[in-house]
N, C-alpha and C positions, 0 to 999 in steps of 0.2 A: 599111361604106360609106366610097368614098371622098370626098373633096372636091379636086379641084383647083385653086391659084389663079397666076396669073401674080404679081402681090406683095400684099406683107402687111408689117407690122409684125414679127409672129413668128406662127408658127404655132404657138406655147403660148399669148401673148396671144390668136389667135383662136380657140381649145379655149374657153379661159377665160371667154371674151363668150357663148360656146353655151353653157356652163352656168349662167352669171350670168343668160342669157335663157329657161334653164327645161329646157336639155336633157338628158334622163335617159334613159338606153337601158343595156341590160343588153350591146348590141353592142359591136365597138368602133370604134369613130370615126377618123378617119386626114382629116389634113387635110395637103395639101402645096403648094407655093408654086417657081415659080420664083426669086423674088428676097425677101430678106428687107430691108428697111432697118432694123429696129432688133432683129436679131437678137441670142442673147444664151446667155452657156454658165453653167461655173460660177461663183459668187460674183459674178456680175454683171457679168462679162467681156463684151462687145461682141465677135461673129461675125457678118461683112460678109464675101460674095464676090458676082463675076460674077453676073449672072441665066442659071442654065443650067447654071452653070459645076459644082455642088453639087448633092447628093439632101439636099433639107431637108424634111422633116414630122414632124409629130406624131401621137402617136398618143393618143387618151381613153378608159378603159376604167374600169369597176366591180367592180376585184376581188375578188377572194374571199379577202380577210383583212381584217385588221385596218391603217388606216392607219401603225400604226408599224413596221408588217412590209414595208411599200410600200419599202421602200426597197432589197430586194431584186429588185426588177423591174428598176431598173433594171442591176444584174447582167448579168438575164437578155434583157434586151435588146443590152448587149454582146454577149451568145453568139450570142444570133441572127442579128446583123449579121455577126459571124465564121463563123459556117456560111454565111452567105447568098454572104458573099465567096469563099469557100473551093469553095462550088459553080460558081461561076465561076471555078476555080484560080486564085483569090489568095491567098494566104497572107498571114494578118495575125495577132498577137497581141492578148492582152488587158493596158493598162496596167492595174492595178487604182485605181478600180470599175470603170471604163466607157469606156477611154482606149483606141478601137483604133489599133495602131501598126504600121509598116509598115518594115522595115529603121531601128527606135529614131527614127521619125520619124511623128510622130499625124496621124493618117489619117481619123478620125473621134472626136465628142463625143457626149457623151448625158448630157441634163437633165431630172430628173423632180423634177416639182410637186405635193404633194396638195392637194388643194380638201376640206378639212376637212368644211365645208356640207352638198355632197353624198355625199361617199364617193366619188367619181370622185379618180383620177390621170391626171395629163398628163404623156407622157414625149417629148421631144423630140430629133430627132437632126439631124443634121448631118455627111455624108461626102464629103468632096473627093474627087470624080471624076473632073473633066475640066476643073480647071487648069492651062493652059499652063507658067505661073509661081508661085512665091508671092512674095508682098513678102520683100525683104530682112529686115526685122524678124523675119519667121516662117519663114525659109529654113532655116534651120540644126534648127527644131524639128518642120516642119510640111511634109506631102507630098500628093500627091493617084495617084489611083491611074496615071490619065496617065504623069504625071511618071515611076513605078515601072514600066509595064511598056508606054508606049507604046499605049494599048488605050484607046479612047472604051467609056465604060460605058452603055447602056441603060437611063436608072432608073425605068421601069417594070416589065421584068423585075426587077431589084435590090428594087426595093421589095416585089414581091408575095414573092419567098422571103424577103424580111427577114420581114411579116407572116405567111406561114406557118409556116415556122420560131419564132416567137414566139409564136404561139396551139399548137405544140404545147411546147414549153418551159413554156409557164406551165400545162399541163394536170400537167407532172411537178410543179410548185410548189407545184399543189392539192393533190394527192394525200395530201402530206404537209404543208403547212404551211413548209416552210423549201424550202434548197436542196441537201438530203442528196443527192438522184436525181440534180444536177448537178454538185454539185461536185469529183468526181472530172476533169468535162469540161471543166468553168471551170479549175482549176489547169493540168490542160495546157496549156491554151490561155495561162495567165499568164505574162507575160516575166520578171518579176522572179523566180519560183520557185527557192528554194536559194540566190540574190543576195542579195549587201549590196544594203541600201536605208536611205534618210533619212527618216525622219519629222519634218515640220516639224510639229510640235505646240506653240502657242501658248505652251501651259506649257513648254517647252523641246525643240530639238531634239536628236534621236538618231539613232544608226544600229544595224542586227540584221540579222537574215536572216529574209526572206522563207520564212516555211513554208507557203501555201496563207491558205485561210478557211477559219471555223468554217460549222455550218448556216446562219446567219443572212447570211452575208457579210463579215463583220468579219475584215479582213486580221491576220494570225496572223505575228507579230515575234518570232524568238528573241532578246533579251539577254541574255548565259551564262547561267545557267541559268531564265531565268524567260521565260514567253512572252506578250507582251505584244497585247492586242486591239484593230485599230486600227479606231477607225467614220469611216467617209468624209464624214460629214457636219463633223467635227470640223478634219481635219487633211489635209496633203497629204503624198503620197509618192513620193519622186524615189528614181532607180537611183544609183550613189554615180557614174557614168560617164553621158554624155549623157541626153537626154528619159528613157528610160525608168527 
């Protein structure tokens, strides 16, 4: 089921109020919104654009894992936003976890939330499609697909192969439990792969080379000889040369 709205707060906070008011479905849920006023990425980041201007929704589902494993969906919700663009010949990368990028310039976020209570996750995205501009402040980091190829996006079509692309990707996630079936797909798709990369890790930052993920997702860091596993919830990771 879809939902559509002209605005919202966030279309994670409105997932959230349908489960807080009782809603339980084995389906999945898809809420979208023209304009967000108190949109929002990772770590609490504020994401505000144009009404229109963005494909913003979310999406609420009742996986078939275990909540600490949820955090590989949202992976695989990257991927399916890159197949989904890619069938519309865009070519976009995957920053890792979930940072799709566009000539080293992010293109699209994606923010996933478990609701403990019910066993439901809410993963929420966000892809600049058909701004004109961006602010100065996010100029240098930040693109819209417009901007890249001249091309107004349709996000209805976009959205529907985003969701079906994603409903079969998470079929491969059952099968086995991690993301073995993908992640051959995933690292292609990854820009950093074979790249120096920085890990800003609280405990201290470092730089290695990008080798792929493990099954679970956890980005795979060579430091001479040791290879370090990095979980996204933890830490960020920047390319040693611009966004990516």
């Amino acid at each position: 089921m879809i939902i559509n709205l002209d605005e919202v707060d966030s279309t994670n906070e409105y997932l959230k109020r349908m489960s807080a008011d009782g809603y339980d479905s084995d389906e999945m849920l898809t809420v979208t919104a023209q304009y967000q006023n108190s949109g929002k990425g990772r770590r609490g980041r504020s994401w505000v654009t144009e009404p229109g201007s963005a494909l913003m929704f979310s999406v609420m589902i009742k996986p078939r894992l275990s909540l600490s494993d949820c955090s590989m969906l949202t992976l695989v919700m990257a991927l399916a936003v890159k197949k989904a663009l890619s069938d519309m010949d865009i070519e976009t990368g995957i920053k890792w976890p979930n940072d799709i990028v566009m000539n080293q310039k992010k293109l699209c976020g994606i923010l996933t939330e478990a609701l403990s209570e019910t066993g439901q996750i809410i993963i929420g995205v966000g892809i600049n499609t058909n701004q004109e501009y961006m602010p100065e402040e996010l100029s240098q980091t930040a693109t819209s697909i417009l901007l890249q190829t001249d091309d107004c996006v349709d996000h209805d079509s976009l959205l529907d192969s985003i969701l079906f692309h994603f409903d079969e990707l998470c079929k491969k996630v059952y099968e086995t439990n991690d993301l073995s079936l993908l992640k051959e797909e995933y690292e292609q798709a990854l820009v950093s792969k074979n790249g120096e990369v920085t890990v800003l890790d609280p405990e201290g930052e470092y730089n290695g080379i990008c080798k792929g993920i493990d099954n679970t997702g956890q980005l795979l860091v060579e430091c001479g000889n040791d290879i370090k596993k990095v979980y996204a919830g933890e830490v960020s990771v920047r390319g040693i040369y611009g966004y990516v």
